[in-house]
C-alpha positions as CSV (number, residue, x, y, z in Angstrom):
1,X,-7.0,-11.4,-9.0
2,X,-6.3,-12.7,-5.3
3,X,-3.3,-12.4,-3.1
4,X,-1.7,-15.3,-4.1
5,X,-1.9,-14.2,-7.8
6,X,-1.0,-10.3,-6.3
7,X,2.7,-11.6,-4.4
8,X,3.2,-13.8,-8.2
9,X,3.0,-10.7,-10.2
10,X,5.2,-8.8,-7.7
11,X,7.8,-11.5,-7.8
12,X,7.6,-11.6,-11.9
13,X,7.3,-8.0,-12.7
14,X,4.7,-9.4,-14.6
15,X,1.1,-7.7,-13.5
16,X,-1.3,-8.8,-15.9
17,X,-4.6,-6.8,-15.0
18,X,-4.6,-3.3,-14.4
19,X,-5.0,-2.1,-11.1
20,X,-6.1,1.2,-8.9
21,X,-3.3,3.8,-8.0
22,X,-3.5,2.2,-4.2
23,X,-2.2,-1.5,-5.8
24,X,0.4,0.3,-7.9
25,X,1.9,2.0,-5.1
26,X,1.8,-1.5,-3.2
27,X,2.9,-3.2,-6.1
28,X,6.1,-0.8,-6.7
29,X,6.6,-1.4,-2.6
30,X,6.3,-5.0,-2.9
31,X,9.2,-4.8,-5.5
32,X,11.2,-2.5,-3.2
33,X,11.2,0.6,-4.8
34,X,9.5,2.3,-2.1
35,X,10.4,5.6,-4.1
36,X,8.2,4.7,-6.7
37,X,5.4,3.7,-3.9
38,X,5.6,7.0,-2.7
39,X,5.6,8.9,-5.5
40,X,2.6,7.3,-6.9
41,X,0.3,7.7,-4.2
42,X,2.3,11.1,-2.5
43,X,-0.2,13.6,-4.3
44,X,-3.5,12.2,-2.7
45,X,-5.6,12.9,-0.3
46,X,-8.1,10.6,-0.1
47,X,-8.8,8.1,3.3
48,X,-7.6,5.0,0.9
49,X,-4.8,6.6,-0.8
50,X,-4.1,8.0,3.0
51,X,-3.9,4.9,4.1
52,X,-1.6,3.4,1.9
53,X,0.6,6.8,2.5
54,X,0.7,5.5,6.5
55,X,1.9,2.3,5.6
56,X,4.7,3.8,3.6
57,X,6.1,6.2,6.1
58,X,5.9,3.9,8.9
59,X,7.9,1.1,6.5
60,X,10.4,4.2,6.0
61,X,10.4,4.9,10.1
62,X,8.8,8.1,10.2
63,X,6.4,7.2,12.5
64,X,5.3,11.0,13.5
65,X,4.3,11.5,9.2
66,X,2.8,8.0,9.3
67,X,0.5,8.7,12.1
68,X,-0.5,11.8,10.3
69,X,-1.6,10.1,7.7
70,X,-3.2,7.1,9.7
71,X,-5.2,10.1,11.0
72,X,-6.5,11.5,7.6
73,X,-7.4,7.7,6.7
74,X,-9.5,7.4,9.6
75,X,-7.6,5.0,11.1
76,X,-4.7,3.6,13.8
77,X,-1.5,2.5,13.1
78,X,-1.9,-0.8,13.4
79,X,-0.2,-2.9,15.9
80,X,1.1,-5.7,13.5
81,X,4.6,-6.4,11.5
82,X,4.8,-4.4,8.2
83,X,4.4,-7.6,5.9
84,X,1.2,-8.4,7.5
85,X,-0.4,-4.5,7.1
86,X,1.0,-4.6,3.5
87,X,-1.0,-8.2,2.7
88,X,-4.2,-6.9,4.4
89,X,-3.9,-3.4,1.9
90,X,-3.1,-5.8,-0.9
91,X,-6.4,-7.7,0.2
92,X,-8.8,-4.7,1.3
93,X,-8.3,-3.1,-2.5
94,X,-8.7,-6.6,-4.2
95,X,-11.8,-6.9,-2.6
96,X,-12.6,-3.1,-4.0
97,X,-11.6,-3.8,-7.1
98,X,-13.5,-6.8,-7.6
């Protein structure tokens, strides 16, 4: 699957391959239900599922809890809109899973 085929399935609810926990929780976010986002990826602690935890605090403002978990991910909040950090998560774990 590619990103092109990644924003069709979030449009159609359809996803036709299954994916890792990280693409779920981008998945559910890329539908809007950042509630489901969260609580998919809330109980992990790895640096990916870490990552995608930043992203969704920073989308929900709470930059303080997003830069914690930017931290435990290794990484910097990036300095970029959120549409363009969720596409490159929605990229990086495509290329992981491929």
């Amino acid at each position: 699957m590619d990103i092109v085929a990644f924003r069709e399935s979030v449009k159609t609810g359809d996803l036709l391959e299954e994916i890792g926990l990280e693409l779920q929780s981008l998945y559910m976010d890329g539908q809007g239900n950042w509630e489901a986002a969260h609580g998919l990826i809330d109980h992990c602690r790895d640096p990916e599922s870490s990552r995608v935890h930043a992203y969704l605090h920073r989308k929900e403002g709470d930059m303080a809890n997003a830069d914690f978990w930017y931290d435990r991910a290794g990484e910097s909040r990036p300095d970029i809109s959120l549409e363009e950090e969720w596409e490159e998560l929605v990229e990086r774990f495509l290329l992981r899973e491929a």
